[in-house]
N, C-alpha and C positions, 0 to 999 in steps of 0.2 A: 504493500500500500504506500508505503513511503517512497518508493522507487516511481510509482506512478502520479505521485500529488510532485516529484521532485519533474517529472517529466512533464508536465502540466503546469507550473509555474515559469521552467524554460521557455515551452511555449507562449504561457502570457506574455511575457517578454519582450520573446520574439515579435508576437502578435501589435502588441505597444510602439514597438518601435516602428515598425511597420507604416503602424496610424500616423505616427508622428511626421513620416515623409512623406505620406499621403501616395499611396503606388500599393498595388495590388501585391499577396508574394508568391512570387515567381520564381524557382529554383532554373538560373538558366543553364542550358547544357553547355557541357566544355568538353575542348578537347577532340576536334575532328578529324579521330583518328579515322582509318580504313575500317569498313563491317568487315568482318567476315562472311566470305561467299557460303551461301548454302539457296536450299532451294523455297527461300519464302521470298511473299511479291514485294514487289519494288514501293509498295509503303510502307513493309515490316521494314524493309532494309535502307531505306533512307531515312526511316527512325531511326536507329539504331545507327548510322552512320553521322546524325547530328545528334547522338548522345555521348558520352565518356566510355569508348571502351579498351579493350587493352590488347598489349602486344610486345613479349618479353622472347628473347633469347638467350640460352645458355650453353657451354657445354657441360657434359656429362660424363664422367668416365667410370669405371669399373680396374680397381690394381688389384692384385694377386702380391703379397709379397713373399720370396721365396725362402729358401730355409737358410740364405745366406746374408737376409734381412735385406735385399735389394728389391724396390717395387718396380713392378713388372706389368706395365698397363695393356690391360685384355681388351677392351675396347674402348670408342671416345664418340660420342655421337653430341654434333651442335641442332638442339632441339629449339623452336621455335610457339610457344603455346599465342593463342591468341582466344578473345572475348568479345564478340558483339556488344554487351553493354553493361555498364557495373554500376549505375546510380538511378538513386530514384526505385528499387526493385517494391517490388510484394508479395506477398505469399503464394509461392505455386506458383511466379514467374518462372518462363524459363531463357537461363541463357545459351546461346552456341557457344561451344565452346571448342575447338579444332588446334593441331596440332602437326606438323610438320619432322622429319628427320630425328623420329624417336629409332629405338630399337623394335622391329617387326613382333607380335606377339605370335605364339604359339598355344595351339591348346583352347581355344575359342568357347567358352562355356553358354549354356542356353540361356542364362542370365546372370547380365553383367550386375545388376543390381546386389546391394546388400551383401550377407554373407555367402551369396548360390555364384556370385563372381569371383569367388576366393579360387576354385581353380582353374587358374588358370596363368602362363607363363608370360614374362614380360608385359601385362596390359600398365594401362595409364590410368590411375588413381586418382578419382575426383570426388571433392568432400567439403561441406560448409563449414565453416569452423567461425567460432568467437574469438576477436583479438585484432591485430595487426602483428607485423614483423618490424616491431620498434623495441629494442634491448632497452632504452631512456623510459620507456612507459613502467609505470607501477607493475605487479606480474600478475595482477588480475585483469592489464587490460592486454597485455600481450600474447600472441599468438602460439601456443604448445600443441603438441599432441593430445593434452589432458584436454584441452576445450576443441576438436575434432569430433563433430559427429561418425558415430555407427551406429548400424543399430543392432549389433551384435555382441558377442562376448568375442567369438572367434576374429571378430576383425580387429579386436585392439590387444587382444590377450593369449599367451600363449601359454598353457597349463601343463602341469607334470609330462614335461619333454623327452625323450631317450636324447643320450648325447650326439644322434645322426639327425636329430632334429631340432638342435638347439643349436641353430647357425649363427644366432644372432650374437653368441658368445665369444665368437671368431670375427667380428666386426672391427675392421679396423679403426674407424671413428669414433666408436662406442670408446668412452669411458671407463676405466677399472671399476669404479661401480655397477655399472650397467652390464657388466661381464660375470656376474656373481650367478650362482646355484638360484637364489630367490632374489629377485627385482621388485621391486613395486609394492612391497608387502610389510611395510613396516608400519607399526601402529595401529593396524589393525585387530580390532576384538575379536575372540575366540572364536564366535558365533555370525561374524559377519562371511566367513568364505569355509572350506571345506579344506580339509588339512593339506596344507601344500608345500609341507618339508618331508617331501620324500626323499632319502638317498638313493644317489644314483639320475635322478628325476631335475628336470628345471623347471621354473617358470619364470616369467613377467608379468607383470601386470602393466594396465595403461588404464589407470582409473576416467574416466568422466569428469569435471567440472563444470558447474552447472552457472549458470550467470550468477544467481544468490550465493555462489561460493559450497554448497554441497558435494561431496566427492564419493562418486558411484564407484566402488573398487572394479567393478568389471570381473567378478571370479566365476560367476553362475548368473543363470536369467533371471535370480531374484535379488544381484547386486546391482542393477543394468536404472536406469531413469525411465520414470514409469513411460514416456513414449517409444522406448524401446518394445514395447512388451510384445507379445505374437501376436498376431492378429490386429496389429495397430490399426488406427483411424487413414494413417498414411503409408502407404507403402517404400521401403525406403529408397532414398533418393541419391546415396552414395554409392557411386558407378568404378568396376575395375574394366574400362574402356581396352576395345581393342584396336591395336595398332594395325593396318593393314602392309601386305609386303615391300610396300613404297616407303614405309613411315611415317602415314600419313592417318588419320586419322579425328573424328568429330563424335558429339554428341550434345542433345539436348538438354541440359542440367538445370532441375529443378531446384530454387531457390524454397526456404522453406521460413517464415519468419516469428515471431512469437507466438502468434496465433495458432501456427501449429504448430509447433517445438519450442515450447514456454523452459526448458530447461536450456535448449540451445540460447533461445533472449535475444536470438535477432531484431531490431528495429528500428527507430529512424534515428535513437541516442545511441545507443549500443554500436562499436565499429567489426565487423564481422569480415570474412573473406573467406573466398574458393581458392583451394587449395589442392595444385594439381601435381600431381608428383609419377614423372614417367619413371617405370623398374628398367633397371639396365643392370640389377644385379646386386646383390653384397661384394663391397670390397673386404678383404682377408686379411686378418694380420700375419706375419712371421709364421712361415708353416714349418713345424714341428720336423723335428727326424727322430723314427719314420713319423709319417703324418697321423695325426690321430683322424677318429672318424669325424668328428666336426670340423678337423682343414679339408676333407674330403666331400662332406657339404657343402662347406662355404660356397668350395669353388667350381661346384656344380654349373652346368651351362641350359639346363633347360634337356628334357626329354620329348620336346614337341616339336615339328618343323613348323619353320615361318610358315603362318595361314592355316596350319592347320586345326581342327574342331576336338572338344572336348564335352562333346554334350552329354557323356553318362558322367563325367564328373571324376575321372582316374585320376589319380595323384601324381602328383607336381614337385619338380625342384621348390623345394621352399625358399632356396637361395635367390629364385628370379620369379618369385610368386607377391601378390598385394598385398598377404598376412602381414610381412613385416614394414608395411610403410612407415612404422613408425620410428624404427629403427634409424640410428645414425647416418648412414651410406645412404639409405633413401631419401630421409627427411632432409638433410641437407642437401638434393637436389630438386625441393620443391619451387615450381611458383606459387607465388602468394599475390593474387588478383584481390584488391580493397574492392568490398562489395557496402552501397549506402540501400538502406531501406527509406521509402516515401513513408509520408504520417500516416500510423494507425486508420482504421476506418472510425474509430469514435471522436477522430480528433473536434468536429463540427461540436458533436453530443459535448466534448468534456470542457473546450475553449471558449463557446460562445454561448453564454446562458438565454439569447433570444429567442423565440421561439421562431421554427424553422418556417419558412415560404413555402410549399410542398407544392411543385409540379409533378404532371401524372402521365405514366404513360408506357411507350415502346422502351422493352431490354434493348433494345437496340444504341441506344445512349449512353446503357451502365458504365461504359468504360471513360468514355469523354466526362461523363455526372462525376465519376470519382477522382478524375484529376480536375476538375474545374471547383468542384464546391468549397476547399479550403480559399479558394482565393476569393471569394465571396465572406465566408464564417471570420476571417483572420483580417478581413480588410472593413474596420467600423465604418466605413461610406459607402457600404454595399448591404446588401441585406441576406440571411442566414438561407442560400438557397439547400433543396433537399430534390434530388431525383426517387418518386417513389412508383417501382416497377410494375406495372398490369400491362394486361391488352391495350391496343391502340383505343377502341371504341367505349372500354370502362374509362377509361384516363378522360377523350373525348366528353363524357354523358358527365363526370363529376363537373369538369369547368364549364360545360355548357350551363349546368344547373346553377351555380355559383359555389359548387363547393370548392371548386379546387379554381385558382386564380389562370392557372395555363396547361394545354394537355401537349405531349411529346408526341407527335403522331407520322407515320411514316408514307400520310395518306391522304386525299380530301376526305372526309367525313360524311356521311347523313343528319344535317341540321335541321335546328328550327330556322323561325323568321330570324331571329335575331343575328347581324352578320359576322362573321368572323375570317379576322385575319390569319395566312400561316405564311412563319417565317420562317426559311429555310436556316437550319443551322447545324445540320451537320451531314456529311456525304459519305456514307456506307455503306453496307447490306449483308446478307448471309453467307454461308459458304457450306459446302456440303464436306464438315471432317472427315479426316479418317487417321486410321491408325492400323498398318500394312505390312508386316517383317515379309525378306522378299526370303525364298527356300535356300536350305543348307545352311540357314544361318549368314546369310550373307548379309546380314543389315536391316532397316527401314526403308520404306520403298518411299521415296523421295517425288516422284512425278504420278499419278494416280488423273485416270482417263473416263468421264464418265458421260452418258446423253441422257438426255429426254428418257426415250425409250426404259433405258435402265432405273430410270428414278421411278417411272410409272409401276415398274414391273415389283419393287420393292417395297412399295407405296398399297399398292393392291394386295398385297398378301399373296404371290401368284407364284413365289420359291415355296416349296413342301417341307424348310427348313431339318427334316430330318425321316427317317421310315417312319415314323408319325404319320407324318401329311401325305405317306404315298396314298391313301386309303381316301382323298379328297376327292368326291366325283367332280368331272371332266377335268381335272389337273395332274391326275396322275404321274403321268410322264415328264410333266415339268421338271427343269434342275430341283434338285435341292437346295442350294444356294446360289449367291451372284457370283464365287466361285467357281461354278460347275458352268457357269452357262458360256456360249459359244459366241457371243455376241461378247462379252465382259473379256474375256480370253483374248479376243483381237483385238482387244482397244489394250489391253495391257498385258502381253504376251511375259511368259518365264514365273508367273506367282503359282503358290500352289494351289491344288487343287481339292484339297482335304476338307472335305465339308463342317461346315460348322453353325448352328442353329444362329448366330450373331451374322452370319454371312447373307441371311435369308431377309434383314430387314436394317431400314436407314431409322435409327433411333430417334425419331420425330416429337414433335406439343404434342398436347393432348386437346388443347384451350384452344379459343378462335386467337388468331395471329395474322397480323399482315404479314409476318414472314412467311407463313404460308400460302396464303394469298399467291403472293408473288412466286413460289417454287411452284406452284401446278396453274399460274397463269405461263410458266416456262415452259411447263410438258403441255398444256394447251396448245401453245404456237406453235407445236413439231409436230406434223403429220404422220410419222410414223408411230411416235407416244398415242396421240388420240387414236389411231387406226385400233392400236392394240388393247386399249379402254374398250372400245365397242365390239371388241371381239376378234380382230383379224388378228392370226396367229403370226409372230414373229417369222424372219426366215430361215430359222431351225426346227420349226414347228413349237415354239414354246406358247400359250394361251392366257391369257386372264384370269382370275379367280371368277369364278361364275357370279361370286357374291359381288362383285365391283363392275361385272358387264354393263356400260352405258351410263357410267358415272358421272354428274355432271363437275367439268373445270375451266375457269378456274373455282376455286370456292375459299375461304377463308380457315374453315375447318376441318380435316382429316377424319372420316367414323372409323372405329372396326366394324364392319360388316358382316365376320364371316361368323360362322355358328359351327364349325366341323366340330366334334367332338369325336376324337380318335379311340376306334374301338381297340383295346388292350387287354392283355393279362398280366401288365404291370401293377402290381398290387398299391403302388401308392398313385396312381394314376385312377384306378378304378375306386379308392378311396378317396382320390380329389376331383372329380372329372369337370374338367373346364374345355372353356373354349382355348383349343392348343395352337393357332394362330395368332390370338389377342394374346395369350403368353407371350408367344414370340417377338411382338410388334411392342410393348408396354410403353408405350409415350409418358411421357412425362410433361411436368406445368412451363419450365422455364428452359430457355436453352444455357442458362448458365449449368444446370445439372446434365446437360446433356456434354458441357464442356467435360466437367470432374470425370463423368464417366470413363471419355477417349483418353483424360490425364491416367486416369490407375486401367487402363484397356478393362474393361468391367462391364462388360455389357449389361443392362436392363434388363434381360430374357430372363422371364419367372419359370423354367423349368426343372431345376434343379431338385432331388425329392429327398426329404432326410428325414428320419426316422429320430422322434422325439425318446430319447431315454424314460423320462418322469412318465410319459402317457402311453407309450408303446402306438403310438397314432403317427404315421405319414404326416409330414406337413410339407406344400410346396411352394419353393422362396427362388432367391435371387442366384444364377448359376454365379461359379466364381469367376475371381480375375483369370483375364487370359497370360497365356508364359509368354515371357520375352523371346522373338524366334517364329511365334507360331499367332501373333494377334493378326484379328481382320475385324473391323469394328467401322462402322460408318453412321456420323450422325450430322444435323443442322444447327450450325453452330452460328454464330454473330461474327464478321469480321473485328470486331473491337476485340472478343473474347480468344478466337484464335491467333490473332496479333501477339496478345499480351500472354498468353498460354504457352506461346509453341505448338498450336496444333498444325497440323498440314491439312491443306485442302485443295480440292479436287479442281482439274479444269473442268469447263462444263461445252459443249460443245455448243457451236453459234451455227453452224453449216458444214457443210461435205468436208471433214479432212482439216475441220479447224474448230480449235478446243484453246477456253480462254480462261484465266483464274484473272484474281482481283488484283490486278497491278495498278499501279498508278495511271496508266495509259489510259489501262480497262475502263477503270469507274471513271475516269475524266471523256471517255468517248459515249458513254451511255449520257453521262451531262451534257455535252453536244447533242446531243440525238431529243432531250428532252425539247417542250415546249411548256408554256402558258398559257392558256384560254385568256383568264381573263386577270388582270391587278388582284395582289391578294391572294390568290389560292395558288395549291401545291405545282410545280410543273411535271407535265405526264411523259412519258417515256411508252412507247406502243413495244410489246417485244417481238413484233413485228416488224418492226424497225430495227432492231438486234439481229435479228438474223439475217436482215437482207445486208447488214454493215456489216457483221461478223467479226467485228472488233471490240464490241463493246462487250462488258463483262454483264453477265443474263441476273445476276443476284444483286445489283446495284440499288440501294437506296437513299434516301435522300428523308435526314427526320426534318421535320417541322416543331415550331414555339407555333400551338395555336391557343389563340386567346380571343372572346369577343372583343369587339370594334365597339359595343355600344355598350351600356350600363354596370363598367367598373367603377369603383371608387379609385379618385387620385393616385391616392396611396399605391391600392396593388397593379393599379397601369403603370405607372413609374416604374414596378421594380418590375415588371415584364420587358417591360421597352427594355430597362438596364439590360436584362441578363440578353436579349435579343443580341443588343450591341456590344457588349464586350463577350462574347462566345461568338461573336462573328467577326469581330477582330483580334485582339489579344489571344482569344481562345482557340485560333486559329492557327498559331504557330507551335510547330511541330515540336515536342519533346517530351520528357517524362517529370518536368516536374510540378508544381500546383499551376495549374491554370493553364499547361498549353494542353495541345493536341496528341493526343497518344497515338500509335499506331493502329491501323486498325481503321482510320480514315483517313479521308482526302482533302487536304485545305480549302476551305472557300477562301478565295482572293477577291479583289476590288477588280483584277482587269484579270482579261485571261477566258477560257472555258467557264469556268466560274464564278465568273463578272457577274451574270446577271442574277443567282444564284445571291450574291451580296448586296446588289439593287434591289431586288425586291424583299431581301430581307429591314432595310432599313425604310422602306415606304412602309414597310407592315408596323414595323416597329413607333415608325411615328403617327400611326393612326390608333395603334394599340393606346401612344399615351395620349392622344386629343381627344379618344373618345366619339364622335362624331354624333351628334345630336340623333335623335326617330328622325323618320321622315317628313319630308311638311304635309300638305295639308293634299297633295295630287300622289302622295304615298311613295315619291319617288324619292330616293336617297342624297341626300346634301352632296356636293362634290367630295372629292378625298380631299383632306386638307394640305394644305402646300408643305413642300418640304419644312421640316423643324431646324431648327441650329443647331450647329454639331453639339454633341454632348459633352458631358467633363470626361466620359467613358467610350469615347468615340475617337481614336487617334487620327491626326489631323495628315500624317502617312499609312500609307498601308505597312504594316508591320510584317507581314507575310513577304519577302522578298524573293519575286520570280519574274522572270522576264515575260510582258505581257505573250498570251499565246491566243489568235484569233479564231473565233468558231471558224473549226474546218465541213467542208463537207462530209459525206461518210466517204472512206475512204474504201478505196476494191481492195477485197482477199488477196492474199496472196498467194501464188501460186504452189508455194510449200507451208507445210504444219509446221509452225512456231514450233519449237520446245514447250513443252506445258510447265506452269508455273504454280506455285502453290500458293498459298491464301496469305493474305495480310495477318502477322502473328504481333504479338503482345499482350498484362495482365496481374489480376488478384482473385479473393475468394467474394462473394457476393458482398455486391458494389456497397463500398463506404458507407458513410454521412451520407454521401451520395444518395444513398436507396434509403425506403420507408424502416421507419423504425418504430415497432411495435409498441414502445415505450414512449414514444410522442405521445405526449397530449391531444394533439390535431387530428395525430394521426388515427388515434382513439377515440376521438367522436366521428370522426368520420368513417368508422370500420360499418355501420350501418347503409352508410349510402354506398360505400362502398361492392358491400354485397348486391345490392339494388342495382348499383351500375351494371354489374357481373352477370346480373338474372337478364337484363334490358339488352343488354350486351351478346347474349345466346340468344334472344330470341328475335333481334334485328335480322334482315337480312341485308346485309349493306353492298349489294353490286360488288362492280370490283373499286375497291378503294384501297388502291396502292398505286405507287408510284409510274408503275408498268403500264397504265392503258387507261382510258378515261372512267371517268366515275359515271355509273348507271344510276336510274329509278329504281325506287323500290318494285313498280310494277313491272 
């Protein structure tokens, strides 16, 4: 508590001085070093090219010293690590991280994670740790092995040894203490570890340190910090990376920060870092004559050839294995990358005792809501904004009503008379995730090829997921999964072909969504998609589910449809008997839970049957995580959420032979393509026009600030215009700290593709604050009132600096298939201050209309109202 009230008074502070210069706070980025290349779109990676990232080279060597005390260097490799982005992080962030001119690994285990990556020969060890590498710091802020996560015993701890496996005693770096029979064990109560003065026998220890100063001995799983325990909340996150034969090598590295590892106490006070440490071996002291078994160890080279695979898990030189990272030889060849955390999610909740402004509406914001609202809460000229997350048309129905002062919407709406403005402010849209190990263990499949047709087929329930679904009339024959099918096979040729109930379906809402909306107004516009809706069987002969024949799309909500209930003599099946396609399919409310999923490969699919001890009764739940190696998982995620995640996402096909992901080009060509009917309302995008351009990316969308035009109070029309205007400018420039633009979307500029995108955000904005009287007396609408004077919140430059770029035409395909790109990545755990909080006051009388809105909200039927193609009648 005292750590938190000391962290909260920083902040006031902070916040104070702030006031006192009168300027928004703004963490700006530095340091424009090189991204690192990997396969995310060209918005993850020019974020992360204007944020802080890193880039170290070392050499590394490996000596043998012989029995005549002369060292004798066995190998020397100049290694090169490097970092896409170290500042501004959040929980279940991830970074790239890649590596150059290590030593090739051998022995390739099925998962690099945790303790199940331990065998395996030369890999590259990557770990969060609390601290820096500063000797002048106190030594509780400096970086050791003791403050190193694992989350095992076996990764830090090495127990009752034989002397051929106690190499780390032969260390030539190590210390005469650290050379001893028992390591790490002193002062230790009788009762805290299990007798570990064996003769004959060694150990080590490498206790834990915990931020509050606690020290886990590390002897057994009930010495370990309780987020160690089995079956944790989070899967763990500490990787022994393989090197491939080039020495070359990357990986995705999940950041983890108080919130989920409260002993680790990463956060925005707390200085923490990734710590990479490639094996190239133990160096050896003075070898013995004759040599004892532990110089015979030491100097062990590995029993595995470069590239080769270790998937049952055979035993390893421990001399060139990740057990001993902690060890002298190793540890003093780590990099130490300084990693900063952005503020907590409660920062709004604990620094700003106002009550919060609460706009309403599209996930689709979450990510820009949670870097933009501290620079609102922390700046006293701004007022305490709150993103709080629903459907587009709940969010809509509260501020139409007056409960909510502005709704987030990614659509025009079905209103009343009363008129309402929307102002563009932020340019994003979906992405179809995935998570893809390509066979033999070769990796992550990095490029992932998807159409119409296949979203339809997985959408309908029309894979037989497993001998279950053979038993479905008229689908019999269908694949079993989007694996097995002949169609998925050509578009991404070499993956395996092993079926798996997660392969049979895109993990979708359950709720009305204009993300959805928009994903089957895409399979809409494909002829071959709708052909196969109405029946016409694919050209492998694959069919529809009979349940989904003549379905209308586009539509805003997804049903299950199907009713098969598979006959069995599975005993907990015939004791649960459900519908075993809606098993398969289990959608979910929010696509942030759809994000976590693809984080821990964990599919949705309620098949799984387990037999209750206490009741002797079957009960059927959630299958488990998929193994590293062998995931196939595909769901719809938010580009803010795969941005800031690391998810990979799919291209989606626009026409023959051309397949487009969310690059900056993409979503800046579908903004081109858009229009305006009339001042004031959303601009449409036909995706019809998509396909005849082929350029444009098909999941583009574009949120709106909508708010009426007519009967606010002063008050809350001022703080709409505000947020209008500074999230369309300030909030518009690109980086991770409060108030810019995360990854994950596309800047609105003043001049450019975007221009008008920023014009008619600020007409909206100034009519939001004028209010504009009823109509007079022939019922017709007052003019819109003249432009306003710039604001105090309205910068008199564009802040956004890009050289103006002119709406081009659509431009003609090209004659070859682009390489396919993957999704705009970046992120945290569900959005900040940002998002509704149940402890709000506001937010708590308003939980009644809320539900109101929700019920109003299913029973509309709102045409298409999304971005993609013009808004209809109800009739």
């Amino acid at each position: 508590m005292s750590d938190h009230l000391s962290r909260v008074r920083t902040a006031l502070g902070l916040a104070a001085a702030i006031a006192v210069v009168g300027i928004g706070l703004v963490v700006p980025a530095s340091g424009p070093a090189a991204a690192v290349p990997d396969a995310r779109t060209e918005a993850g990676t020019a974020q992360r090219a204007a944020s802080s990232a890193y880039s170290a080279t070392k050499t590394l060597s490996r000596v043998f010293v012989d029995d005549q005390g002369v060292p004798v260097p066995q190998a020397s490799y100049d290694v090169t690590v490097e970092a896409d982005q170290t500042r501004n992080l959040r929980g279940r962030q991830r970074i790239r991280i890649s590596w150059s001119g290590a030593q090739p690994s051998g022995g390739r285990a099925a998962t690099p994670y945790g303790e199940k990556g331990l065998a395996q020969e030369y890999p590259v060890v990557i770990m969060q740790c609390r601290g820096v590498d500063d000797a002048s710091l106190p030594l509780a802020r400096q970086l050791r092995p003791e403050t190193c996560w694992t989350a095992s015993v076996a990764q830090r701890s090495q127990l009752l040894r034989s002397e051929g496996e106690s190499t780390w005693r032969r260390d030539l770096y190590a210390s005469e203490a650290d050379k001893q029979a028992l390591v790490g064990t002193a002062g230790l109560e009788a009762d805290e570890c299990p007798p570990l003065d064996v003769t004959s026998y060694n150990t080590v220890l490498t206790p834990f340190v915990t931020r509050d100063g606690t020290s886990y001995p590390a002897c057994d799983i009930d010495s370990m910090p309780p987020e160690a325990a089995v079956d944790a909340a989070f899967p763990p996150a500490e990787t022994a990376a393989y090197t491939d034969e080039d020495g070359n090598g990357s990986v995705s590295f999940e950041v983890r920060s108080d919130v989920e590892n409260e002993s680790l106490g990463c956060n925005d006070k707390v200085a923490c870092s990734i710590v990479v440490i490639p094996i190239v071996g133990l160096s050896c002291q003075q070898q013995a004559t004759p040599p004892t078994i532990d110089d015979l160890a030491c100097r062990r080279l590995g029993q595995f050839p470069q590239g080769s695979s270790n998937a049952i898990g055979a035993g390893i030189d421990l001399a060139v294995g990740p057990g001993l990272w902690w060890s002298e030889s190793n540890w003093r060849n780590r990099f130490t990358i300084p990693v900063t955390f952005g503020l907590p999610p409660d920062t709004c909740d604990v620094l700003d005792p106002r009550a919060p402004t609460g706009f309403y509406g599209t996930e689709l914001l979450a990510q820009a809501g949670l870097q933009w609202s501290p620079a609102y809460c922390l700046n006293t000229s701004r007022f305490k904004f709150q993103l709080n997350q629903m459907s587009d048309v709940a969010g809509f129905r509260l501020m139409e009503s007056g409960a909510g002062p502005a709704a987030v919407v990614s659509s025009q709406q079905d209103g009343g008379d009363t008129p309402v403005g929307y102002a563009p402010t932020a340019v994003t849209g979906f992405a179809i995730g995935y998570e893809v190990d390509r066979p033999k263990n070769a990796g992550e499949l990095q490029n992932l090829r998807l159409n119409a047709r296949l979203l339809a087929k997985l959408l309908s329930q029309s894979y037989l997921a497993s001998d279950l679904g053979r038993g479905h009339p008229g689908i019999g024959d269908n694949p079993l999964a989007i694996m097995n099918d002949p169609e998925f096979i050509k578009l991404n040729p070499g993956l395996s072909d092993i079926t798996q109930e997660a392969g049979a379906t895109v993990l979708s809402l359950s709720n009305d969504s204009d993300v959805i909306h928009q994903l089957t107004e895409y399979i809409a516009q494909d002829k071959d998609a709708t052909a196969f809706l109405k029946g016409t069987a694919d050209p492998w002969g694959m069919r529809v589910n009979p349940s989904y024949k003549g379905i209308d799309v586009p539509r805003s909500e997804w049903p299950l449809l199907d009713t098969y209930i598979p006959e069995t003599q599975n005993t907990c099946r015939k004791e649960n008997p459900s519908v075993y396609f809606s098993q398969v399919a289990a959608p979910v409310t929010t696509l942030r839970k759809i994000s976590d999923a693809l984080l821990d490969a964990w599919p949705n699919v309620q098949t799984k049957c387990d037999l209750d001890a206490a009741t002797l009764k079957y009960k059927v739940g959630r299958v488990d995580r998929q193994s590293y190696g062998s995931r196939f998982m595909l769901g719809v995620v938010s580009l803010g959420d795969a941005a800031r995640y690391g998810i990979k996402t799919a291209s989606l096909q626009t026409r023959k032979n051309k397949y487009v992901g969310p690059t900056d080009a993409a979503l800046t060509r579908a903004v081109v393509l858009s229009a305006q009917k009339k001042p004031r309302l959303p601009f449409v995008l036909d995706q019809a026009d998509v396909v005849r351009d082929g350029n444009a990316y098909p999941g583009t969308m574009v949120v709106y600030t909508a708010a009426l035009l007519r009967g606010l109070d002063a008050e809350t029309a001022a703080k709409v215009a505000q947020f209008v205007r500074v999230s369309t400018t300030e909030g518009q420039r690109r980086g991770s700290g409060n108030g810019q633009l995360p990854a994950g979307y596309l800047p609105i500029k003043k001049q450019g593709p975007t221009g008008k995108l920023f014009r008619s955000a600020q007409v909206v904005a100034d009519a939001i604050e004028a209010q504009t009287p009823a109509p007079g007396p022939k019922g017709e609408d007052p003019a819109p009132p003249p432009p306003a004077a710039p604001s105090s919140d309205l910068p008199t430059s564009d802040p956004v600096v890009d050289a103006p770029v002119a709406d081009a035409p659509p431009a003609a395909a090209p004659t070859a298939a682009p390489a396919t790109v993957a999704p705009v990545l970046d992120v945290e755990a569900a959005p900040v201050a940002a998002t509704a909080s149940e402890k709000s006051g506001t937010a708590g009388r308003l939980l009644p209309l809320l539900l109101l809105a929700a019920i109003v909200g299913g029973l509309v039927r709102l045409g298409s109202r999304f971005f993609v193609r013009p808004p209809r009648s109800l009739s």
